[in-house]
C-alpha positions, -999 to 999 in steps of 0.1 A, spaced: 0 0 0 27 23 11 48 21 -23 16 19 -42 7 56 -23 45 71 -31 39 60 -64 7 78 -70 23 103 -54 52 109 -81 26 100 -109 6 127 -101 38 151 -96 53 145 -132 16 150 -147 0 179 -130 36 199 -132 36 194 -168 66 175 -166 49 147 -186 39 178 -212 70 191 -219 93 157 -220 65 155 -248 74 184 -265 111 179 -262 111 144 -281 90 161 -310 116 187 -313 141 158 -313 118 139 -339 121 173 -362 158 173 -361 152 137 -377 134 153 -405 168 161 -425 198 137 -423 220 152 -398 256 134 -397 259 137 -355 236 144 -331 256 167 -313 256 192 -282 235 221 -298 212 198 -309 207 186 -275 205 222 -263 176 229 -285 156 201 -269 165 212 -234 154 250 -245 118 235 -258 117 214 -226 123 247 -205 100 266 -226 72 243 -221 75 241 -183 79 276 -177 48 286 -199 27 256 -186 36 263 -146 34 300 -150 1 295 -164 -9 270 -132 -1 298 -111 -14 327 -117 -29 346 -88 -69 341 -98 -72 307 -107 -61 302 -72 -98 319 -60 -112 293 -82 -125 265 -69 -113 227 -75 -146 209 -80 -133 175 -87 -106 181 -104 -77 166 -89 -56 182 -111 -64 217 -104 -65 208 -61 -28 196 -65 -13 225 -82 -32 247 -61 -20 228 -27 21 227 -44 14 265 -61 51 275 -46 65 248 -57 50 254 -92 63 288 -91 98 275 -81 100 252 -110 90 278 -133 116 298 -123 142 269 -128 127 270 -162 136 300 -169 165 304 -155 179 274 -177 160 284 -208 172 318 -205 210 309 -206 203 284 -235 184 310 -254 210 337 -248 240 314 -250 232 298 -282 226 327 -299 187 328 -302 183 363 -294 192 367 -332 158 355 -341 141 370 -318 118 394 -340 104 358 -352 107 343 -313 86 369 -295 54 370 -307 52 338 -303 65 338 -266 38 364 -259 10 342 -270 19 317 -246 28 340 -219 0 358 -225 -25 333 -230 -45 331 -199 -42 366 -186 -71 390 -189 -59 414 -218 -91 434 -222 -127 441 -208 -160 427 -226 -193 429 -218 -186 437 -178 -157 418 -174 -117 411 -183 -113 390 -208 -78 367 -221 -72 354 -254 -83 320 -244 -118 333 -242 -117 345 -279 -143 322 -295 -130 293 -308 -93 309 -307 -77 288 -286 -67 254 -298 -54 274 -327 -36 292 -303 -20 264 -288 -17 244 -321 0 276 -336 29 279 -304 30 242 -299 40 232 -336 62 265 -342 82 257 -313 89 221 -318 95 222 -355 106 256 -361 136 262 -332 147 226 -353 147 240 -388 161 274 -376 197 255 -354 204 234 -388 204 261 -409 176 250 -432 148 274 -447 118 270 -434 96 258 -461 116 225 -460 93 223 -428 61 231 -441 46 198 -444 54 187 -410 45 219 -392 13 211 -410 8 177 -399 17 187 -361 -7 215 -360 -34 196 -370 -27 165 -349 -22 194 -316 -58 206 -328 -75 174 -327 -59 168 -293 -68 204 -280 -103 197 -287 -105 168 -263 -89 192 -236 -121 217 -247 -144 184 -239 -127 180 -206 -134 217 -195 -168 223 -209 -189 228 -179 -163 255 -169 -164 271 -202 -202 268 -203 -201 287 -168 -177 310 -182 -194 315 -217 -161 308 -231 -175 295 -265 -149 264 -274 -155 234 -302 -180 215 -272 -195 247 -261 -205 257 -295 -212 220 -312 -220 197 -284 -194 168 -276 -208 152 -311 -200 179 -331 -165 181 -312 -153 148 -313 -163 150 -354 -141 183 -357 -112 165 -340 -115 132 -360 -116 154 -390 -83 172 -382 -66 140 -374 -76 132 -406 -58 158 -418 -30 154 -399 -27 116 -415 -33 124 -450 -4 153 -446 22 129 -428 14 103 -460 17 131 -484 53 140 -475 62 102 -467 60 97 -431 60 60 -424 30 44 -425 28 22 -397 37 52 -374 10 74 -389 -12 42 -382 -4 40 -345 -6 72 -343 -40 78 -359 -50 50 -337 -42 63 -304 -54 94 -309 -88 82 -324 -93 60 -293 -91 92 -270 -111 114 -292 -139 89 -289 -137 80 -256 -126 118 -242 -157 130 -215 -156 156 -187 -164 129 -163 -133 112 -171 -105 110 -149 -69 135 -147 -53 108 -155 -72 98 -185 -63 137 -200 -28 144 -181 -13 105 -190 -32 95 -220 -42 129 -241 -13 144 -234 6 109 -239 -5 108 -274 21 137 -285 48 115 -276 35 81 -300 50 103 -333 80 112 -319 97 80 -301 80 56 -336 101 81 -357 131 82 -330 129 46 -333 125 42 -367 
């Protein structure tokens, strides 16, 4: 019982921090460096998928902390009542984040592209915090309808495979297909994030892909852009028995996402999903 407790214990530690996340989005990032034959793998390589790793922890904790979604109650999400209970923590770790992604990105030179770098930072900095006031109240870009999993789609894809493209030197319309393919796959796993938090966002009136088309019409859209997402890996010659595993997993939690389902089932599985492309091509 007692291991089985520790156990949970770390589990939920490595999830709810969004260490799970960002490991995720590190191995895509190695995945793209795969893309074009690279004689070594080397040290800057390496670098890069530290920086995305960083990245993605200090945008995802920063995000868990902020000051009023700590008024907001947990309901039964375990999720949300364990980064509210380890907040400092969060905080802490988000500041490792970027401490180490901050010499990485200075060290390595990234500052040269950073005309291309920061608009994209300050969507996902951005993203949560109230930017504006509608209709009585403040308002973030989240709560743009149906902005959001483009939102994430958008920073999620140009991260992974553009820092990749931009460290070997290559222009980026070698990447075009592949950025395509990930956004599309990010959107039809976004959606099933929307399905998780629909009673929130009906509360809210934040119109997402459930709000707006019922979990029906939601899990259609994000069958549809996995769809996409397949017939654009086949186009530019992704293997096919990875695109099949791939379409597979993430079909199975499309059609089995519901609010009512676990953290676990979202934080291990949904978020799980990004990782089947990237260790089947790593493998490969």
């Amino acid at each position: 019982m007692a291991s089985r407790f520790w156990l949970r214990r770390v589990l939920d530690a490595v999830l709810y921090s969004s260490v799970w996340l960002a490991g995720a989005a590190a191995a895509q990032t190695a995945a793209t460096f795969r893309r074009w034959p690279v004689d070594d793998w080397n040290a800057a390589h390496s670098r890069v998928v530290m920086l995305v790793f960083a990245a993605t922890l200090l945008v995802y904790n920063l995000d868990a902390v902020l000051p009023f979604k700590h008024g907001q109650p947990a309901g039964a999400s375990g999720r949300k009542a364990w980064q509210q209970r380890h907040r400092q923590a969060l905080a802490l770790l988000a500041g490792v984040a970027a401490l180490g992604g901050g010499y990485l990105f200075l060290a390595d030179g990234w500052w040269r592209y950073l005309p291309a770098l920061l608009p994209l930072a300050a969507l996902a900095l951005l993203y949560s915090w109230p930017l504006g006031r509608w209709r009585g109240r403040a308002r973030a870009l989240r709560e743009v309808p149906l902005l959001k999993i483009f939102l994430i789609a958008g920073v999620w894809s140009a991260i992974t495979v553009g820092l990749p493209t931009l460290a070997l030197h290559r222009p980026l319309a070698e990447a075009v297909g592949l950025l395509a393919q990930r956004f599309c796959l990010v959107l039809a796993l976004a959606i099933v994030f929307d399905i998780r938090d629909l009673s929130r966002d009906q509360a809210a009136g934040t119109r997402t892909f459930p709000v707006v088309l019922g979990i029906a019409g939601a899990k259609v859209s994000a069958l549809t852009f996995l769809a996409g997402a397949m017939v654009l890996g086949f186009e530019r010659g992704a293997p096919p028995l990875g695109l099949a595993l791939t379409a597979l997993a993430a079909a199975t939690v499309i059609v089995l996402a519901d609010e009512r389902r676990s953290d676990y089932f979202f934080a291990l599985w949904a978020d799980g999903v990004l990782l089947v492309p990237a260790l089947l091509y790593l493998l490969s």
